[in-house]
VOGU-3710 file (C-alpha; in Angstrom, 3 decimals, decimal comma):
1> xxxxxxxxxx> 161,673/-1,933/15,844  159,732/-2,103/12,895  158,122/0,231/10,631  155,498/0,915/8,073  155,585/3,111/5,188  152,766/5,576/4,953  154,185/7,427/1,971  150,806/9,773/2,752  152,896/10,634/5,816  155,942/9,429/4,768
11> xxxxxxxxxx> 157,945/11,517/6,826  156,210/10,137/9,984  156,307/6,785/8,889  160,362/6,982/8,129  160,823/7,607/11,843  158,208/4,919/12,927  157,603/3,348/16,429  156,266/4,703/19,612  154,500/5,712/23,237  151,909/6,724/25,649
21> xxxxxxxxxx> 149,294/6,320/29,134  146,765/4,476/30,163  142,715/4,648/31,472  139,286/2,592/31,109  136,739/0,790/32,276  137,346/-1,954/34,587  135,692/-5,376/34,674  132,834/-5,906/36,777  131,063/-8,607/37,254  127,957/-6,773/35,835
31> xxxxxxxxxx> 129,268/-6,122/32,353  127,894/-8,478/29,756  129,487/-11,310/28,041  132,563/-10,918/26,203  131,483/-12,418/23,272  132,886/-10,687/20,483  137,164/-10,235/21,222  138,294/-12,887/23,374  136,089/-15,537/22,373  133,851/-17,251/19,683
41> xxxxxxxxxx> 131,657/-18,351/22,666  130,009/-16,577/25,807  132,128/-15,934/28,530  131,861/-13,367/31,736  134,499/-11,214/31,578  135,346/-11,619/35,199  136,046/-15,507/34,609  137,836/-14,774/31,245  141,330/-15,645/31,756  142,642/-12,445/29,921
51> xxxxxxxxxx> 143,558/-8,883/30,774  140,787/-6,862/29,480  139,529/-3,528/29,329  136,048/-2,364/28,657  134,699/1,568/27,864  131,239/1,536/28,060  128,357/4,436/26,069  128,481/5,624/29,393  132,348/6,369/29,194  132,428/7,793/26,099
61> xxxxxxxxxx> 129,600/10,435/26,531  131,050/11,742/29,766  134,733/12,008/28,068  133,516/14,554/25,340  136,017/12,886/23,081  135,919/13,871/19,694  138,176/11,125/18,116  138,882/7,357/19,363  142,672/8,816/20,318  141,170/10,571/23,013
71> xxxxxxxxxx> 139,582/7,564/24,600  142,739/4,824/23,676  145,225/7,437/25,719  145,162/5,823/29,148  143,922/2,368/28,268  146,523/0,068/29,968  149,605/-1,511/28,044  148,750/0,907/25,273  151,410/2,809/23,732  150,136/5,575/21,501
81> xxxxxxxxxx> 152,282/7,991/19,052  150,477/11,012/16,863  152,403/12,670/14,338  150,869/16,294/14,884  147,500/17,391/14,916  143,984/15,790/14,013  144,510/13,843/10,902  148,226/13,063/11,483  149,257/9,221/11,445  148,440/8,027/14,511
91> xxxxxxxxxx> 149,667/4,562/15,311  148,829/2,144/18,451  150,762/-0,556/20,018  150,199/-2,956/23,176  152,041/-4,661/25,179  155,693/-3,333/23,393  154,347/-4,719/20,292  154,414/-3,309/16,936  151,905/-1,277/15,464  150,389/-4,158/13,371
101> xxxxxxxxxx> 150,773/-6,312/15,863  147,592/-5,115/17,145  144,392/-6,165/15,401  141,659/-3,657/14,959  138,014/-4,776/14,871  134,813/-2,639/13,660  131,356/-3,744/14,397  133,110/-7,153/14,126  135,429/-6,657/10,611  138,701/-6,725/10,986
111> xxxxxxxxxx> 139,844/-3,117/10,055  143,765/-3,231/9,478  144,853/-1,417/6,426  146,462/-4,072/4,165  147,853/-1,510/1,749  149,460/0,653/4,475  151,430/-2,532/6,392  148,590/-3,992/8,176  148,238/-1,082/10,514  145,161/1,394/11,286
121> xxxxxxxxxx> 145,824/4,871/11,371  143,226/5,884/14,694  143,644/9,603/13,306  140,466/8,916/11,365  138,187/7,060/14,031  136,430/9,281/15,254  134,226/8,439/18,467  130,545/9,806/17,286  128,093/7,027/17,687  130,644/4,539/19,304
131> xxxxxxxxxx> 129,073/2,625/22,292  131,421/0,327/23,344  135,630/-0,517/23,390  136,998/-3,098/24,551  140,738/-3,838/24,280  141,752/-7,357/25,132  145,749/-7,687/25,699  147,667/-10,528/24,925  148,556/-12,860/21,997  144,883/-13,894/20,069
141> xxxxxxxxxx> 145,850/-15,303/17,005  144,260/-18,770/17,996  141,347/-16,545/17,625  141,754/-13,846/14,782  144,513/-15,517/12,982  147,745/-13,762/11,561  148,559/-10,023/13,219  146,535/-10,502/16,806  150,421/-10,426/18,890  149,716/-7,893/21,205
151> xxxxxxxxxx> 146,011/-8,172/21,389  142,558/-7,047/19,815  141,078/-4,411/20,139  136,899/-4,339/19,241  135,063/-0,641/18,442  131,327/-1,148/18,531  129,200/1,829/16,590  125,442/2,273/17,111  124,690/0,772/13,822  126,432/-2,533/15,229
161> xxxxxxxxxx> 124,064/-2,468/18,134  120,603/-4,046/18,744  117,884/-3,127/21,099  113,876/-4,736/20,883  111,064/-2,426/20,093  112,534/0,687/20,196  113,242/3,521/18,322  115,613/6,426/18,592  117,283/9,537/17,248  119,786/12,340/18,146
171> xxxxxxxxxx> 121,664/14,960/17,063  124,482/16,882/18,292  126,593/19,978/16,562  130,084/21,152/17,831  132,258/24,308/17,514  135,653/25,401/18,653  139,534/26,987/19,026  141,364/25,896/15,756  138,439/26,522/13,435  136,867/23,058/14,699
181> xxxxxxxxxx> 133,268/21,944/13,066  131,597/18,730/14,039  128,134/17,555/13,504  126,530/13,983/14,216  123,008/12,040/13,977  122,084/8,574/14,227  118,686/6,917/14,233  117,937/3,512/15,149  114,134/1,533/15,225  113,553/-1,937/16,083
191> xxxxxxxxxx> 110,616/-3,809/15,977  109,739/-7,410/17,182  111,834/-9,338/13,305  113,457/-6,014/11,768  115,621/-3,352/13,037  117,343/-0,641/10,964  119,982/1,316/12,170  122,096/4,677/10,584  124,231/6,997/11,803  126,586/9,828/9,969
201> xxxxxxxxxx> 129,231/12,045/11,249  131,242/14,999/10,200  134,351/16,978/11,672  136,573/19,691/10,223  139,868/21,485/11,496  142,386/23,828/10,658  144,609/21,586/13,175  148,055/23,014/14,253  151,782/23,415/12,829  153,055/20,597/13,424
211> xxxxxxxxxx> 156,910/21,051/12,576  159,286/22,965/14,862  159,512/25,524/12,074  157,031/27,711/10,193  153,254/28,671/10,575  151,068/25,822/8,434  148,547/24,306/10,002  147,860/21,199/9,297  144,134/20,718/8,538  141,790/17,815/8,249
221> xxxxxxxxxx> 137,993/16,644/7,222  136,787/13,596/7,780  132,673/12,170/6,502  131,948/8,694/8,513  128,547/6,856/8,006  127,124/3,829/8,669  123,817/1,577/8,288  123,109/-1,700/9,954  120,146/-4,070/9,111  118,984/-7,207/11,412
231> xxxxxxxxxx> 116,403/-9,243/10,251  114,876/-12,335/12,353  113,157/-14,352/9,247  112,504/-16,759/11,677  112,786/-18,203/15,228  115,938/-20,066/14,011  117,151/-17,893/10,886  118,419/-14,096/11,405  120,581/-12,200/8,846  122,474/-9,043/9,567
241> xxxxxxxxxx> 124,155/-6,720/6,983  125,823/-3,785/7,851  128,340/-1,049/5,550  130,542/1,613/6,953  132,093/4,417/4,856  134,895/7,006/5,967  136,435/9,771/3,547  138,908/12,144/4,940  141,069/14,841/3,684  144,503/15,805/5,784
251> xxxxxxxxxx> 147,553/17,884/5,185  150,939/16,285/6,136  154,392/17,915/6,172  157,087/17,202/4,429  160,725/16,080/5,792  163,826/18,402/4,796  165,924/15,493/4,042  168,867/17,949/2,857  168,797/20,168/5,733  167,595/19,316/8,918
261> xxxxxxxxxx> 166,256/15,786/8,393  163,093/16,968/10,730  159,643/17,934/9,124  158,578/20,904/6,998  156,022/23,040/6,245  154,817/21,893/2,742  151,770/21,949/0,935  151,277/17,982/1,100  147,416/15,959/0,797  146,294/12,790/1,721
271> xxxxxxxxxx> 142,850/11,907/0,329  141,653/8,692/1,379  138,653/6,585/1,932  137,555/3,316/3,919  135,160/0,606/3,631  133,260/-2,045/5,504  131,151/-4,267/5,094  129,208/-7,371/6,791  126,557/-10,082/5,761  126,241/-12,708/8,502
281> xxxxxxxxxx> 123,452/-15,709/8,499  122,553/-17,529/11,708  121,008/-20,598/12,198  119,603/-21,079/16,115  117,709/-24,442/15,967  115,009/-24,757/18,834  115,526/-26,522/21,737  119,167/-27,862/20,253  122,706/-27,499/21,816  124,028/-26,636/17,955
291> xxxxxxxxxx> 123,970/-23,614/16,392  126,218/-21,683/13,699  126,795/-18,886/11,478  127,935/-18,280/7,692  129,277/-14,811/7,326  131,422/-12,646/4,329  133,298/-9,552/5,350  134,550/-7,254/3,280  136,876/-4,388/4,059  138,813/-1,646/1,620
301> xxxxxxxxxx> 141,449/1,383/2,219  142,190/3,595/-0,277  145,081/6,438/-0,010  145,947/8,874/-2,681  148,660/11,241/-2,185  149,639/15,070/-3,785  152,744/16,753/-3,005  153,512/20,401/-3,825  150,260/19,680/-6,402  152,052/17,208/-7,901
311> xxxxxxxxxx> 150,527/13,064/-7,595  152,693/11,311/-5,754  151,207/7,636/-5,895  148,870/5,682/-3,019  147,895/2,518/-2,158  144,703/0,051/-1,978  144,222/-2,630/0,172  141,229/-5,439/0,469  140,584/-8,073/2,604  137,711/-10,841/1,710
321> xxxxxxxxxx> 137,104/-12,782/4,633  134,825/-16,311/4,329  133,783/-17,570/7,746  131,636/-20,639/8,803  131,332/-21,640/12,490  129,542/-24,185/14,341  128,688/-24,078/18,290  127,770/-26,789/20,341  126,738/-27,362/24,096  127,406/-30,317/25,979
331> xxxxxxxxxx> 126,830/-29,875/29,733  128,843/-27,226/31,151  131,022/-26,646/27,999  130,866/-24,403/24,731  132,393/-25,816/21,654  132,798/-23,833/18,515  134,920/-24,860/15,702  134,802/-23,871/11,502  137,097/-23,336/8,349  137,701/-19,602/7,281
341> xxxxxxxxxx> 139,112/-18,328/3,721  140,920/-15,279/3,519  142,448/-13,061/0,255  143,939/-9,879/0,493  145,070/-7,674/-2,385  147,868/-5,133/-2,685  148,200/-2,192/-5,285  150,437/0,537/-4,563  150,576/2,675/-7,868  153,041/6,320/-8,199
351> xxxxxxxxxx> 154,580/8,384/-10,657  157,959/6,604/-12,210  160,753/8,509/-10,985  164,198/6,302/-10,141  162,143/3,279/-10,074  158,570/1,705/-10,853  155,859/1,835/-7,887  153,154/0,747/-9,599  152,441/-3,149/-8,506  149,877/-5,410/-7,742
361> xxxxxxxxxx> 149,606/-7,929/-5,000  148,114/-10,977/-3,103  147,831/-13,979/-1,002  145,394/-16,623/-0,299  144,938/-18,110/3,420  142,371/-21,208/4,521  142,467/-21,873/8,236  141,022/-24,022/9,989  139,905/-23,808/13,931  138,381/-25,253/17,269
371> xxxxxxxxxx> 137,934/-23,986/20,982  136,556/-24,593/23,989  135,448/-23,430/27,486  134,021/-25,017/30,262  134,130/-25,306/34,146  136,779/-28,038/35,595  135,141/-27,600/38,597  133,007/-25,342/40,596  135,217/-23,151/40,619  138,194/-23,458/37,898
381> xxxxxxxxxx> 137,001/-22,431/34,183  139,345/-23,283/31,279  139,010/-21,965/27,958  140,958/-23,388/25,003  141,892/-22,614/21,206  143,638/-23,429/18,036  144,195/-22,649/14,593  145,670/-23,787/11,338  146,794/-21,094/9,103  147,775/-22,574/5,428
391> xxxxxxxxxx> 149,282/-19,364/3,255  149,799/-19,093/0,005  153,166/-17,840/0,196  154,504/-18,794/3,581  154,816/-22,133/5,314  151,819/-23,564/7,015  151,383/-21,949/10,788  149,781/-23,289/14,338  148,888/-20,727/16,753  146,854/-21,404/20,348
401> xxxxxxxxxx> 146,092/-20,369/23,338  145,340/-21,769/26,939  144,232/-20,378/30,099  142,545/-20,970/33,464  140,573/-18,791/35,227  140,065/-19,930/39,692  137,938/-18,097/41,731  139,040/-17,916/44,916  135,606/-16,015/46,284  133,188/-13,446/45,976
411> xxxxxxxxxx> 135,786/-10,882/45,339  138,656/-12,606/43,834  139,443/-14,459/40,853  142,943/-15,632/40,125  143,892/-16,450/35,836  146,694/-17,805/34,035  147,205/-17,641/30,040  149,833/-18,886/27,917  150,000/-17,969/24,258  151,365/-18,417/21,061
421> xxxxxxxxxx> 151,060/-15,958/17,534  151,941/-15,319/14,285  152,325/-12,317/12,095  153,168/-12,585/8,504  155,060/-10,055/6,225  153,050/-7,352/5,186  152,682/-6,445/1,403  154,944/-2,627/2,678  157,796/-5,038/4,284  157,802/-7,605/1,277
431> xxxxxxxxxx> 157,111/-5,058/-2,155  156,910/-1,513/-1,000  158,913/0,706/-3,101  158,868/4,222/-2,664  162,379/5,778/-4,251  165,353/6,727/-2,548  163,470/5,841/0,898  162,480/2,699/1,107  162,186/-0,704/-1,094  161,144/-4,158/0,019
441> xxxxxxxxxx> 162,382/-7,531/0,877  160,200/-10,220/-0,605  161,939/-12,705/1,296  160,359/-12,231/4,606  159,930/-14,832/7,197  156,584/-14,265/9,604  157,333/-13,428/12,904  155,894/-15,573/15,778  155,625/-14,754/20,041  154,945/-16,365/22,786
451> xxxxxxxxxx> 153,320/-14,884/26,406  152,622/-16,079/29,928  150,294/-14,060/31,781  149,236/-14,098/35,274  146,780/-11,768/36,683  143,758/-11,308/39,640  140,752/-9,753/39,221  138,724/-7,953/42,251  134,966/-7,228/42,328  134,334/-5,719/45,918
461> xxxxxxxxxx> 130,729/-3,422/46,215  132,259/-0,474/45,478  135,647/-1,443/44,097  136,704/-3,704/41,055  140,351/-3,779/39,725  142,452/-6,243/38,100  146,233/-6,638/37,930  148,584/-8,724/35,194  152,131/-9,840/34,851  153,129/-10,913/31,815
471> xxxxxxxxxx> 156,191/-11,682/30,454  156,611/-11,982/25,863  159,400/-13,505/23,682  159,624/-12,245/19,776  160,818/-14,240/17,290  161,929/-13,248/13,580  161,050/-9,908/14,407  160,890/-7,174/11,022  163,140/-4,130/11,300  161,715/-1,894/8,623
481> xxxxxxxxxx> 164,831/0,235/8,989  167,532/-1,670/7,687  169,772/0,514/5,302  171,250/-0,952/2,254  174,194/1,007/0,705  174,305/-0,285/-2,509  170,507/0,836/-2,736  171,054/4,204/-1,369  167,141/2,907/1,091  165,957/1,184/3,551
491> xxxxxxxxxx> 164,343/-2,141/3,850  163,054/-4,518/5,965  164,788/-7,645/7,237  164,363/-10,198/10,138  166,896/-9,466/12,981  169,337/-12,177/13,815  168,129/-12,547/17,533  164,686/-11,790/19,337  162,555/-8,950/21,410  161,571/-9,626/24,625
501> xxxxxxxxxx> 158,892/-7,533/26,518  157,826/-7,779/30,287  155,644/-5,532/32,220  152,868/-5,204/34,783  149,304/-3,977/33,811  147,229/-2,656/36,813  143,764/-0,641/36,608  141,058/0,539/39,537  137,863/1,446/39,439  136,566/3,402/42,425
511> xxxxxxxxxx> 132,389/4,331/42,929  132,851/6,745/45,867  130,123/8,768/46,912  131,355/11,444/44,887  131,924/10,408/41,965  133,738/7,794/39,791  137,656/7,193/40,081  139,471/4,980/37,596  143,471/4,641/38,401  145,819/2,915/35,790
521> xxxxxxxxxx> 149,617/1,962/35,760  151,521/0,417/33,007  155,105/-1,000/33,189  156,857/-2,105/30,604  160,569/-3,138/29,594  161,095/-3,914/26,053  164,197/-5,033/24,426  165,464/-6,161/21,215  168,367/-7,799/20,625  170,113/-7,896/16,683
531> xxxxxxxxxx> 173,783/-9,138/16,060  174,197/-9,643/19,788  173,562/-5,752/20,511  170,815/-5,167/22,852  168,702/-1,661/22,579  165,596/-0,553/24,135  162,801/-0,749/21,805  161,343/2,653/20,799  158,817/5,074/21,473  157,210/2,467/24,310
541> xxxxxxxxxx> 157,674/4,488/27,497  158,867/2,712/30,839  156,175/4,422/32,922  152,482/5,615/32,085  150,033/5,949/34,045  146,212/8,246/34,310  144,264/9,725/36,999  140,306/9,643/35,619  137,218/11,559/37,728  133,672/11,395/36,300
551> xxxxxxxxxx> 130,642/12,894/38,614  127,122/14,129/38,183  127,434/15,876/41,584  124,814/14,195/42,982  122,389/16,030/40,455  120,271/15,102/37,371  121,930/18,285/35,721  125,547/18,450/35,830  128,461/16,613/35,000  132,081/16,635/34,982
561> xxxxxxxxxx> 134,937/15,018/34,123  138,772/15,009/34,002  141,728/12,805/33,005  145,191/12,990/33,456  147,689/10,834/31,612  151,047/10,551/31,888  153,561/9,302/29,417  156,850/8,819/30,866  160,357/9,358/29,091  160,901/7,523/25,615
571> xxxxxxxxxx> 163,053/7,119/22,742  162,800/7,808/19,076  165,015/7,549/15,847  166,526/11,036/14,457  167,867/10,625/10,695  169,839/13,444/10,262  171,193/14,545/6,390  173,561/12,331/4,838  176,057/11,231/5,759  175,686/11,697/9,309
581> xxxxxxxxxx> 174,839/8,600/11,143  171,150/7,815/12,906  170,707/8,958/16,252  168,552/7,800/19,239  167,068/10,525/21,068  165,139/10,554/24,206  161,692/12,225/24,479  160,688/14,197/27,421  157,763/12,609/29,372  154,412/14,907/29,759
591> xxxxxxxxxx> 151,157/14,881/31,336  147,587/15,439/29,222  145,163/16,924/30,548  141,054/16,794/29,791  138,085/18,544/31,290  134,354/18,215/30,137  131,876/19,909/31,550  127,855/19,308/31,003  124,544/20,849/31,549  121,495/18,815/30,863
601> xxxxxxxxxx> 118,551/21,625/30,411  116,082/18,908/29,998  115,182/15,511/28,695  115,907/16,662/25,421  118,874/18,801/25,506  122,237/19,180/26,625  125,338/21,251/26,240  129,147/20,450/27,486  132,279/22,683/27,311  135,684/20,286/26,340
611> xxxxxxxxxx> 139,152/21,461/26,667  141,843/18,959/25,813  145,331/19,326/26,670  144,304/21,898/29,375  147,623/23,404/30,212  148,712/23,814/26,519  151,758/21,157/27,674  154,293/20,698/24,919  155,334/17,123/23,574  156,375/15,482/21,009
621> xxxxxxxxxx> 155,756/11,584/20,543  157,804/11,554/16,981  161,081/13,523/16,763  160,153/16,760/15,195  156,198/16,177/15,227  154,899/18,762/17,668  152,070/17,327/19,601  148,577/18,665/19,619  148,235/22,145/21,291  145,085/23,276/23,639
631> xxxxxxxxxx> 141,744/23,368/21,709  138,489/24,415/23,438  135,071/22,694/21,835  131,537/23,553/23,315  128,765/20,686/22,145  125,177/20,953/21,761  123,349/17,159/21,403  119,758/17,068/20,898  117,476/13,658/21,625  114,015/12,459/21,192
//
């Protein structure tokens, strides 16, 4: 039940945890190697012994979807919770996990926000130029290292993307309800050594009023860009460099602590801006099994907050990543194995009022890490991994992970994985301070899980599916909502028992002869236990599910498609003015509905009509956050 301090949306972030449905691509035998999320080495999906879910360019381009929330509501075992309208803090979490338990990868860098609790806020992804998802459940920390509990999940932009001699550009404008703007271009060229690839995107919004109360809407603007460069020097040497920028602008309410303890219209700012980058080195000797790679990433989130026109602090977080892997081939196995060096830096900075803000953080981590895969027999594929974490500040950690993966025919493939994880203390849980709200507990202990998953996997002609059960145990886990009396705040502390999360994951994929059908169910019971009490963790529903239909009607000219998602009933945290005592409240469950429609005039153009939340439902996923109303968005996209 843990929570991170967004003091950009502090009000959100003070009643922090969440919900939501599920959708996506399912695996087929077809779709490439999974060689970027589960695995260091190349692996079909259909024989990787993991639940995974894949959204193709495909996908994305018939959805319409403006921003990355649009496509992660309906993914399976995802939980999703949006404080308002575009912009608004908008957290993810799999499997019952917590919000930085998930690890969030961008053309390969890992993209968590270390100033803002480890998180990523998916209000500002937006889905322009973004080819591929794939989410991969499960404990990965064997892979990733500290913060991969409930799984990975890998965005792919068309700057991170590679195709031989050819070249490529296109445009595309959008306007609609809410004062909505969005533009787009990218432009990619590839010859036989070099290829060069840009894209750049813009959206504005007035958004909606968020709170129960008033008329402010809550607007946003957000400038993403990004520029990839692959260069084959040789047959054996190829470098690859790539930068991604984001700045946004978006309002936030207020909470009226004194009143009503629920949000507020208030003239409130975040400005904030992101950065990524990536220089990797290969070395691909001829006609050897070995191989490896040196690579640096770099990532930085900045946050700077105004309230009533007054400053009222931010944060900065880094992350320098040093990475050297080697690969080797013996027979039918892949071996890969390296040493990694990690720093991250922490500087929250705020006006001094009841208490000093302004700090300066970090930590040092060198790991060091092996795995395998291979085929047992004909049949039975196994797939190993492990990793030593040495911190700086915490004792020294082992994470792995084992599965098998037995295919029983041409359609079926049974898998088995067990797991183990680790997450340590964020810089929020361990030094946040953020007066009369919230200050932190530097003495921390990381929190560690463990997960059994069985699953099958079907690839009939015109059918694929797969199906998990999986069953998690939390250790140590961080309640960011621990009040202190003699502090008059909360804080964060590790609860004196465990979480425990079980549920089923089940998606279908359906090519009928009119069209494509993708069906997904997610079950999930998650408890935590503290001081022998037992509560249901929060805003994870029981039940989601979604109903997607995608068809071209059999033409070269239309298309359509439609999603339905359904979030079953959940449970949030209501702080009402002091003195009264918290409250846990239970959230109506609600349906989304999408429509896109398109009309391909010729090679070169094409127009679509989007309506999200069709039937103008009403929901909230926070207490007191009012979720997006109907919007209406007609797209022009231009290629040559």
């Amino acid at each position: 039940m843990r929570t991170h301090f967004n003091h950009a949306a502090l009000s959100a972030a003070v009643l922090s945890c969440f919900s939501t449905p599920a959708f996506s691509q399912t695996l087929d035998q077809s779709i490439e190697t999974l060689t970027v999320t589960g695995t260091r080495l190349p692996i079909p999906i259909a024989t990787l012994p993991s639940s995974v879910s894949v959204l193709t360019e495909s996908d994305i381009k018939a959805s319409g979807a403006l921003q990355l929330t649009d496509l992660i509501r309906g993914l399976p075992g995802v939980s999703l919770a949006q404080s308002g309208s575009p912009g608004g803090l908008t957290e993810v979490r799999v499997r019952g996990g917590e919000t930085n338990h998930l690890l969030i990868l961008i053309d390969g860098v890992v993209s968590n926000d270390v100033g803002q609790g480890s998180l990523v806020d998916l209000a500002h992804l937006t889905s322009a130029n973004v080819v591929r998802i794939e989410l991969l459940r499960g404990p990965q920390s064997a892979r990733w290292g500290s913060g991969a509990i409930g799984g990975v999940l890998s965005i792919t932009t068309k700057s991170g993307q590679f195709a031989a001699n050819t070249s490529h550009v296109d445009f595309s404008a959008a306007a609609g309800t809410q004062g909505t703007l969005q533009g787009s271009m990218n432009a990619r060229s590839q010859s036989e050594n070099v290829g060069i690839s840009a894209y750049a995107s813009y959206i504005k919004t007035d958004g909606d009023n968020v709170s129960r109360v008033g008329n402010e809407d809550d607007g946003y603007d957000n400038m993403t860009a990004g520029i990839n460069l692959n260069y084959a020097a040789t047959s054996e040497h190829t470098i690859i460099a790539n930068v991604r920028t984001v700045d946004y602008e978006n309002d936030y309410d207020g909470t009226d602590f004194a009143t009503t303890g629920l949000p507020t219209d208030t003239d409130n700012v975040t400005d904030g801006s992101q950065l990524s980058a990536k220089l990797r080195w290969e070395f691909t000797p001829e006609h050897s099994p070995y191989r490896s790679a040196l690579s640096a990433h770099y990532r930085k989130d900045e946050n700077d907050n105004t309230e009533l026109g007054a400053e009222a602090g931010g944060t900065t977080g880094e992350r320098i990543e040093l990475n050297w892997t080697s690969f080797y081939t013996i027979k039918n196995w892949d071996f890969a194995g390296g040493i990694e060096y990690l720093q991250r830096l922490f500087d929250q900075r705020g006006p001094i009022n009841f208490g000093d803000p302004n700090q300066k953080q970090h930590d040092n981590t060198y790991s060091l890490f092996a795995e395998s895969n291979g085929q047992l027999t004909q049949y039975l594929t196994a797939t190993l991994s492990a990793r030593y974490d040495n911190n700086s500040e915490f004792d020294n950690a082992v994470s792995y992970r084992g599965g098998l993966s037995w295919q029983l025919n041409n359609h079926y493939t049974l898998f088995t994985s067990y797991g183990s994880a680790v997450k340590t203390p964020t810089f929020t849980e361990r030094f946040g301070f953020f007066p009369a709200s919230f200050i932190g507990n530097p003495n921390l202990e990381p929190e560690t899980s463990e997960e059994w998953e069985v699953g099958v996997k079907a690839n009939w002609k015109t059918i694929t599916g797969q199906v998990s059960v999986y069953t998690a145990d939390l250790e140590d886990e961080i309640n960011g909502f621990v009040f202190v009396p003699e502090a008059g705040a909360f804080s964060a502390d590790n609860i004196d028992g465990g979480s425990t999360r079980e549920g089923v994951d089940l998606e279908i994929n359906w090519n009928s002869g009119y069209g494509h059908i993708t069906a997904a169910y997610s079950y999930l019971d998650a408890e935590q236990t503290d001081n022998g009490i037992t509560t249901r963790e929060l805003r994870r529903a029981k039940h989601q599910g979604s109903l997607t239909y995608n068809t071209d009607f059999g033409t070269e000219k239309f298309s359509f498609y439609t999603k339905f998602a359904y979030t079953g009933t959940h449970y949030d945290t209501f702080f009402p003015p002091f003195p009264e005592p918290s409250q846990t409240l239970a959230l109506s469950a609600y349906t989304l509905a999408t429509v896109n429609l398109g009309y391909q005039i010729d090679d070169k153009w094409q127009v679509s009509l989007k309506f999200d939340n069709v039937f103008d439902t009403d929901y909230e996923d926070i207490v007191g956050y009012a979720g997006q109303e109907r919007r209406a968005l007609i797209s022009v996209n231009y290629s040559m």
